[in-house]
C-alpha positions as CSV (number, residue, x, y, z in Angstrom):
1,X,-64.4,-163.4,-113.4
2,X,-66.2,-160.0,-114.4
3,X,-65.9,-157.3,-112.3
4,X,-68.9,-154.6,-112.9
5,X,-65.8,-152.1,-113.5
6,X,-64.7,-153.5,-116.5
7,X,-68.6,-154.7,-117.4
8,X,-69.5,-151.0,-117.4
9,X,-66.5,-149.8,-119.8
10,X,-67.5,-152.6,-122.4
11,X,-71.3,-151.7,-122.4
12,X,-70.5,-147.9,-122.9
13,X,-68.3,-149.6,-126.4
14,X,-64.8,-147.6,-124.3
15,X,-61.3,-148.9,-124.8
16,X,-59.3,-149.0,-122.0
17,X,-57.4,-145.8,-123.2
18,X,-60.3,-143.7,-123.0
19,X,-61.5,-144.4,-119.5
20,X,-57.9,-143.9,-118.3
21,X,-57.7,-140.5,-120.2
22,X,-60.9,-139.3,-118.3
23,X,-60.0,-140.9,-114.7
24,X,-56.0,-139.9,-115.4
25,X,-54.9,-143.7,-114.3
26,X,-52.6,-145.7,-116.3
27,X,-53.8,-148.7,-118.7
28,X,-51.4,-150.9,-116.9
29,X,-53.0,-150.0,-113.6
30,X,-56.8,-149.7,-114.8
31,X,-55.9,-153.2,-117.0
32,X,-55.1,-155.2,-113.6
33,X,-58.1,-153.6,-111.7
34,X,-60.5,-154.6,-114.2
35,X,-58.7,-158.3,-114.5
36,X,-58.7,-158.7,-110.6
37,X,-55.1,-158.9,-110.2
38,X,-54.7,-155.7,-108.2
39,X,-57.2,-153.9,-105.4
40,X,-57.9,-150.4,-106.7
41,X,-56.5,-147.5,-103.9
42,X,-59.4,-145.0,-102.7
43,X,-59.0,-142.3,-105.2
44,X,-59.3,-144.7,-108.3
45,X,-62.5,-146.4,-107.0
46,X,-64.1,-143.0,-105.9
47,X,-63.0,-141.7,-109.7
48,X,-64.0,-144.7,-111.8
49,X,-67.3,-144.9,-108.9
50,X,-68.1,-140.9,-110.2
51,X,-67.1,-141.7,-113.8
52,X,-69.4,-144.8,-114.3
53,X,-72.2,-143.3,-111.8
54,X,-72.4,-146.6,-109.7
55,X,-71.6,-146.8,-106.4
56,X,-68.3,-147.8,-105.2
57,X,-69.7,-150.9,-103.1
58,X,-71.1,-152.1,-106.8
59,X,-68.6,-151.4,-109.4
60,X,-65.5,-154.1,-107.7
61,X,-68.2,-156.8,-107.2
62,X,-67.7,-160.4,-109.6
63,X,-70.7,-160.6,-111.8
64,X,-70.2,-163.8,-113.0
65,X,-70.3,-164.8,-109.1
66,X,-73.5,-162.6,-108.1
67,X,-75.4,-164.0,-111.4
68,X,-74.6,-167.3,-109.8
69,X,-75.5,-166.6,-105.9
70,X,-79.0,-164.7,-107.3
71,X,-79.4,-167.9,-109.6
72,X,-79.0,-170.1,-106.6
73,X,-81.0,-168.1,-104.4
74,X,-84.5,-168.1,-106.4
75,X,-84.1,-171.9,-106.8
76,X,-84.0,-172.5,-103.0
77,X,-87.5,-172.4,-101.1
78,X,-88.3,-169.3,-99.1
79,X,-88.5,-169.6,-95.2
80,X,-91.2,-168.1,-93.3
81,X,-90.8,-166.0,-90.5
């Protein structure tokens, strides 16, 4: 599983460390978020949400799992209204 959250801190080449420094969370906590293990309270995902620039709704989503549902999706026949 990739969340976008961690996704985003990889393509900007940022250690965990440095995102924590600007969003003042801990490694530990930021670590687990970005793994899936913990649900990210409403300050953290409005900071990391400003921080990145992507809207909170986006950034917690599984990539892996939306690559697969959009793959899935354009290989099933479109209905007609």
């Amino acid at each position: 599983m990739l969340l976008r959250v961690r996704r985003e801190r990889l393509e900007r080449s940022m250690t965990i460390r440095q995102v924590c420094d600007q969003c003042t969370v801990s490694e530990s906590v930021l670590s687990n978020v970005e793994n899936g293990r913990m649900i990210p309270y409403d300050k953290l995902r409005k900071r990391l949400s400003k921080f990145y620039g992507v809207p909170e709704g986006e950034l917690f989503l599984d990539v892996d799992a939306a690559q697969r549902y959009l793959a899935q999706v354009a290989g099933k026949p479109r209905v007609k209204s």
